[in-house]
N, C-alpha and C positions, 0 to 999 in steps of 0.2 A: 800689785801695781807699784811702780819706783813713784817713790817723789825727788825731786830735788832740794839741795840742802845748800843752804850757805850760811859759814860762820864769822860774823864780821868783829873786831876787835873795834872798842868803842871807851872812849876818856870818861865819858861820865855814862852811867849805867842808867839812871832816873830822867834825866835829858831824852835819851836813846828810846828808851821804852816810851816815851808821853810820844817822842816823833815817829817813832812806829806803828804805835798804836793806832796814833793816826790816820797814820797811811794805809793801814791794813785794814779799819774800821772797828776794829774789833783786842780786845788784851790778849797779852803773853798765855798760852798755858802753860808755862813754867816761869817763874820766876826765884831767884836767890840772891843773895846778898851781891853776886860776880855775874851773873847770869842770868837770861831769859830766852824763851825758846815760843816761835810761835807755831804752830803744825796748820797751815791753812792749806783749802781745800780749793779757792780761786784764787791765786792760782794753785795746784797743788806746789806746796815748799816748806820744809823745814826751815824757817831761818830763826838761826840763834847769834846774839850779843855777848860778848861777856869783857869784861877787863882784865883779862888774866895775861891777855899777851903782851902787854907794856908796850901797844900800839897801836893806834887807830888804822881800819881799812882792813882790807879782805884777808881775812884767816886762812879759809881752805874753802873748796866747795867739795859737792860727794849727791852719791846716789842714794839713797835710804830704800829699801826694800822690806816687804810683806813676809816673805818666806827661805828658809834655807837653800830653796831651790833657786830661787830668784837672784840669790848671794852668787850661788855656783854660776852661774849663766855671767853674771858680771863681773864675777872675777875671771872667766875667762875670756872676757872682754877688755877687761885691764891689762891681761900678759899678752894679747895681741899688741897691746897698745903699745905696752912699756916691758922688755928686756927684767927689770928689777918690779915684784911686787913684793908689797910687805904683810903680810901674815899678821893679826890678830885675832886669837880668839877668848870669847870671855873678858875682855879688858873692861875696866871701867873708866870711862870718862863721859863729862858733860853730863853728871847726875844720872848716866843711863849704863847699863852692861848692854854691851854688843861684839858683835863678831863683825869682826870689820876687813878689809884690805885696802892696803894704801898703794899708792903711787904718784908722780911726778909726772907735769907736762914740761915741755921744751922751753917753757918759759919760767917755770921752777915752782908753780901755783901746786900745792900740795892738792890731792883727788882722792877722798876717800867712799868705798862703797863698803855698804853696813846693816846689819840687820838686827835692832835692838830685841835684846831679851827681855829687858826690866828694870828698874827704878832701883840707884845706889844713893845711899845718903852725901858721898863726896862726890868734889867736883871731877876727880882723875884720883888713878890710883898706881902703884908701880907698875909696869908691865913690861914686856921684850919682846919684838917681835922673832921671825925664824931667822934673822941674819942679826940676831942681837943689836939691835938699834935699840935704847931707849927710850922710851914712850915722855915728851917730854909735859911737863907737869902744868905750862902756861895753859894748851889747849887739847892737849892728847895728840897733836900732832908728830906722826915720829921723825926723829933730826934726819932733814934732806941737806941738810947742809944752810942755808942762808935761811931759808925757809923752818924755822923752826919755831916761832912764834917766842922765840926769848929776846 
C-alpha cells in the first residue's frame, strides 16, 4: 500500500515539531538534531521536517511504498509522466537507505517515489544518480535545477 510523503523545510525544528505534534495528535517517530519524521496512518503520510534546506516551505513530495514490486509499478508511472527519471538505488538519505526514483512536475516541485530498506545513522550520504546528478546533501534531493533544496 503507497503512503504519501511530504518533506517540508522548517527555521526552527522544536517550534515545528510541538505544532505538529499538535496537529497530528500524536509525536514524531523519528526525531534528530535536523529532523523528524512522522509515519501516520490517518491520514496515511510520511511527513518529515528538517532544517537542512536553508528554507522554509515545501521540500519535495513522493510516494513511499511496501514493496520492490510496488517501486516497479511507480516508476513506471513516473516515465509516463516525465521524459527524464532519476535512478537511485541503495542511497542514503533522511536517516533511511531506500531505492528511490525522482522526478519533476511542470511546475518544478521535486516528486520522489521510494521504497525504504532500513535505518542509516546520517542524515544523507554521497550518491549519483544514472545521469550523474549529485544527490545533493541539504535533503537528498537530486539538483533539478532551482529546485534543489540549497
Amino acid at each position: 500500500m503507497k503512503r504519501f510523503h511530504v518533506h517540508v523545510g522548517v527555521k526552527d525544528l522544536q517550534q515545528s515539531i510541538d505544532f505538529y505534534s499538535a496537529l497530528f495528535a500524536v509525536a514524531p517517530s523519528v526525531v534528530k538534531d535536523d529532523y523528524a519524521k512522522w509515519m501516520l496512518d490517518d491520514p496515511r503520510i510520511n511527513f518529515a521536517i528538517s532544517t537542512r534546506s536553508g528554507k522554509a516551505g515545501l521540500d519535495h513530495l513522493g510516494l513511499q511504498v511496501d514493496s520492490d514490486a510496488e517501486l516497479t509499478q511507480v516508476e513506471a508511472q513516473l516515465k509516463h509522466a516525465s521524459p527524464e527519471v532519476i535512478d537511485q538505488k541503495g542511497t542514503a538519505c533522511c536517516y533511511a537507505e531506500s531505492d528511490k526514483h525522482w522526478v519533476q512536475d511542470p511546475s518544478g516541485i521535486a516528486w520522489e517515489a521510494f521504497h525504504t530498506l532500513g535505518t542509516v545513522p546520517v542524515f544523507g550520504a554521497p550518491a549519483t544518480s544514472k545521469f550523474s546528478i549529485p544527490v545533493q546533501a541539504a535533503c537528498c534531493t537530486p539538483g533539478f535545477g532551482s529546485n534543489n533544496c540549497s
